[in-house]
C-alpha positions in Angstrom: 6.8 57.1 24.8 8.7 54.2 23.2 6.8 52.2 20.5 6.3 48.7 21.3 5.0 46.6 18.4 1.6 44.5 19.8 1.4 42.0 16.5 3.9 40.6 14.6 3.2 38.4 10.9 5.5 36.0 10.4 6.1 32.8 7.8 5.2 29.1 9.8 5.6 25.6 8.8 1.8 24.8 9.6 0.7 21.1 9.1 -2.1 21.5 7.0 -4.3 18.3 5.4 -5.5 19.3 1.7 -8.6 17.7 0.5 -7.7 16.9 -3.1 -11.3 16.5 -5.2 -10.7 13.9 -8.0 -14.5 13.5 -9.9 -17.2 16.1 -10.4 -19.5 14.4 -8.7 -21.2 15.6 -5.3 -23.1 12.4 -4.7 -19.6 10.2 -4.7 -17.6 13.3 -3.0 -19.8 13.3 0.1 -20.3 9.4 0.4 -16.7 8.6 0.9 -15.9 11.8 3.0 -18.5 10.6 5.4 -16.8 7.6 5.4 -13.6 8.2 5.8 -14.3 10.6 8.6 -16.0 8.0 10.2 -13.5 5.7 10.9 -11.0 8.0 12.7 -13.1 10.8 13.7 -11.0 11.9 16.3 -8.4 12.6 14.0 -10.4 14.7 11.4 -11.9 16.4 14.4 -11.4 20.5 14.4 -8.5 20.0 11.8 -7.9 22.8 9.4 -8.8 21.7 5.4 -7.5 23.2 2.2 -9.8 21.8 -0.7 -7.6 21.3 -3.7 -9.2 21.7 -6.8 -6.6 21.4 -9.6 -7.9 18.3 -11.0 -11.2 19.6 -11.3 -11.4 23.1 -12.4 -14.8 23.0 -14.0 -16.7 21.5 -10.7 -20.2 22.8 -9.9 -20.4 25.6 -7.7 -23.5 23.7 -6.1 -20.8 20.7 -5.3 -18.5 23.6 -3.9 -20.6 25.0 -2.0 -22.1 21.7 -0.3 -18.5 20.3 -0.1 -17.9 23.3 2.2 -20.9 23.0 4.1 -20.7 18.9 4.8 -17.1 19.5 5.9 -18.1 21.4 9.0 -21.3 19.4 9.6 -18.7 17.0 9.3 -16.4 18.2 12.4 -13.5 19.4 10.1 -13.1 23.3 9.5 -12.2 24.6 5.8 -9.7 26.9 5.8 -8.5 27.8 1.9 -9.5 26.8 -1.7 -6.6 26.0 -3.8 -6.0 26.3 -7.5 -9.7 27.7 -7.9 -11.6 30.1 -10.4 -13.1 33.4 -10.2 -16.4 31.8 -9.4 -14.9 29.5 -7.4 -13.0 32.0 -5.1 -16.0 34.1 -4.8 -17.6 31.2 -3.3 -14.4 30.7 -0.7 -14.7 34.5 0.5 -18.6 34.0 1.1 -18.0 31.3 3.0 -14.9 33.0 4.9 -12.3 31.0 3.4 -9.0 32.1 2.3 -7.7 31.7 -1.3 -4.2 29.6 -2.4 -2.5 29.8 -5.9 -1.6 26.5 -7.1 1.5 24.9 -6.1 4.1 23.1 -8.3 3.9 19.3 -8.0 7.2 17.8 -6.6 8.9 15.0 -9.0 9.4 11.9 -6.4 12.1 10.4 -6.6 12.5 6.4 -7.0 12.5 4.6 -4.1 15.7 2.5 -3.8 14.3 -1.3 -3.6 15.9 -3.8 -2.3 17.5 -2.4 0.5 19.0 -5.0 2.6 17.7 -5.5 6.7 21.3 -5.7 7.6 21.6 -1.9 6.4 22.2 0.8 8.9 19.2 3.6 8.3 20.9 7.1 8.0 19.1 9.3 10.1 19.3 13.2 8.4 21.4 15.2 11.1 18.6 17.1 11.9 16.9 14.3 13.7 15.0 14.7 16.6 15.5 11.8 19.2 12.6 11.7 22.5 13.7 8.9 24.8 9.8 9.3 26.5 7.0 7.4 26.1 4.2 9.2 23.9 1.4 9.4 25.7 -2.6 9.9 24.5 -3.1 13.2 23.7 0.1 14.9 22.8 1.6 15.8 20.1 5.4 15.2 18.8 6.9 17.4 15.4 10.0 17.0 13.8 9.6 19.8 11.4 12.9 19.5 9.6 14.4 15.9 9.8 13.8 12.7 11.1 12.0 12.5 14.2 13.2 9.0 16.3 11.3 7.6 18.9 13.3 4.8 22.0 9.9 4.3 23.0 6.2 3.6 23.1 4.0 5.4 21.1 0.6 5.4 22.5 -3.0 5.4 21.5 -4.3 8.6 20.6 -0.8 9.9 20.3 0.3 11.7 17.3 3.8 12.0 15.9 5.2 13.6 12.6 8.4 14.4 10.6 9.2 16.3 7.4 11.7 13.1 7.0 11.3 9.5 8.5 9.9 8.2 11.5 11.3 5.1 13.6 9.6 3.6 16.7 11.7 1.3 18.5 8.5 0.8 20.9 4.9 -0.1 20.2 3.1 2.1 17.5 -0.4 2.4 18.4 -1.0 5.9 18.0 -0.9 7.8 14.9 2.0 8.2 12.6 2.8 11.2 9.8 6.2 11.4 7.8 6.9 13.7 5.3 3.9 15.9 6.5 5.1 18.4 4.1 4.5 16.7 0.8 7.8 14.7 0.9 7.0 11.5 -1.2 10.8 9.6 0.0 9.5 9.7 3.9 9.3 6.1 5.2 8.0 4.9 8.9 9.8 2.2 10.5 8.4 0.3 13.4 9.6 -2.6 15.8 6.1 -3.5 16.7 3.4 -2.0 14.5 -0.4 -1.4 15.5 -0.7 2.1 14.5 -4.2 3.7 14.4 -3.2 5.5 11.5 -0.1 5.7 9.5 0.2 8.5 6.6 3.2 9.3 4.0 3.1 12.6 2.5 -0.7 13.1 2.5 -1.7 9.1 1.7 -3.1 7.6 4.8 -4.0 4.3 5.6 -6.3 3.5 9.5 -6.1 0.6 11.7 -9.2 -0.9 10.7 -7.2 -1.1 6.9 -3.5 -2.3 7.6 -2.7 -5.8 7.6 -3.4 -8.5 10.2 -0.1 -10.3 9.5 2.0 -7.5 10.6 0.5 -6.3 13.8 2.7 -6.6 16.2 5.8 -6.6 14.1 8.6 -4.9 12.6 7.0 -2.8 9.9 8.1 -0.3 7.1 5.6 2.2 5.5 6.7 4.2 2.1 5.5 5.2 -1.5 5.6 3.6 -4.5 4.1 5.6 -7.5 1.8 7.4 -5.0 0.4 4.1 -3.4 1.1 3.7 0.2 3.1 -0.1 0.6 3.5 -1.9 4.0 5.3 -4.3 4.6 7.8 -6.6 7.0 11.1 -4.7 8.0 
């Protein structure tokens, strides 16, 4: 009888959002998680977390553990702690999480400035063009290059690239570049009203982008970790 294998492991570029815990402080932690959840709560809904903890290695294991707890009360489901202790990852396995070594920051580079409107965008040649509208509800990747999309993008709609995004419809749904923690990503728009817009982790929602440029040509990129937006 021949052997046919049932299960197979192999690597996957996932798209994973890592919660990145910046004060020791439970109170402050859980205020502005409700928060933010509560302004797009369809997109935080069932999503996979990792909790980063490299910038505080000496938080409470109380705060942990609540942290963990107020994440699924919140809708979200943590997955992995990263860059944690021994006390810490004894708390992730009794709480059925998984446990990630830390990961070596990536330098960004510096964004060119200046670049003139009259300049033709290189597109990596990897790009990824769909000539369809996005509709609500699915789901567009471009897991190695640019991802380029002829038309409209629409509400409840998500798209994302490991490179840049351009929408030469209406934006209206939500937008990732760099997905994969790459800082030179940009998003360019011909008519923006994006319910959310993210570069490399750092998110902005509709209810915080500007007025003034709803409903035109946009640009979305990082400058020393800030998200900027501006006119294209």
């Amino acid at each position: 009888m021949s052997y046919t294998p049932a299960i197979e492991f192999k690597g996957s570029l996932l798209t994973l959002m890592i919660l990145h815990i910046l004060e020791n402080n439970g109170e402050k932690i859980a205020e502005q998680l409700i928060e933010k959840v509560s302004k797009v709560p369809d997109f935080f809904q069932q999503a996979p977390v990792v909790i980063d903890l490299t910038a505080v290695q000496d938080i409470n294991n109380d705060i942990l553990s609540e942290l963990i707890s107020l994440l699924r009360e919140q809708g979200l489901i943590p997955v992995a702690i990263r860059s944690g202790n021994f006390e810490q990852n004894d708390i992730a396995v009794r709480n059925n999480l998984g446990i990630l070594k830390a990961t070596q920051s990536v330098r960004p580079q510096q964004i060119v400035e200046n670049i003139s409107e009259n300049n033709e965008r290189m597109l990596s040649a990897t790009a990824k063009i769909i000539d369809q509208p996005i509709r609500s509800g699915q789901q567009i990747v471009a897991p190695d290059g640019d991802l380029v999309i002829l038309s409209t993008v629409s509400h409840g709609a998500e798209i994302l690239a490991h490179q840049n995004i351009h929408v030469y419809g209406i934006l209206r749904g939500r937008a990732l570049a760099g997905f994969n923690g790459n800082t030179n990503a940009r998003i360019f728009c011909q008519n923006f009203n994006a319910e959310l817009v993210s570069i490399a982790g750092q998110y902005q929602v509709n209810e915080d982008l500007p007025e003034k440029l709803r409903g035109k040509p946009t640009q979305i990129y990082l400058e020393n970790n800030v998200l900027k937006i501006e006119p294209l």
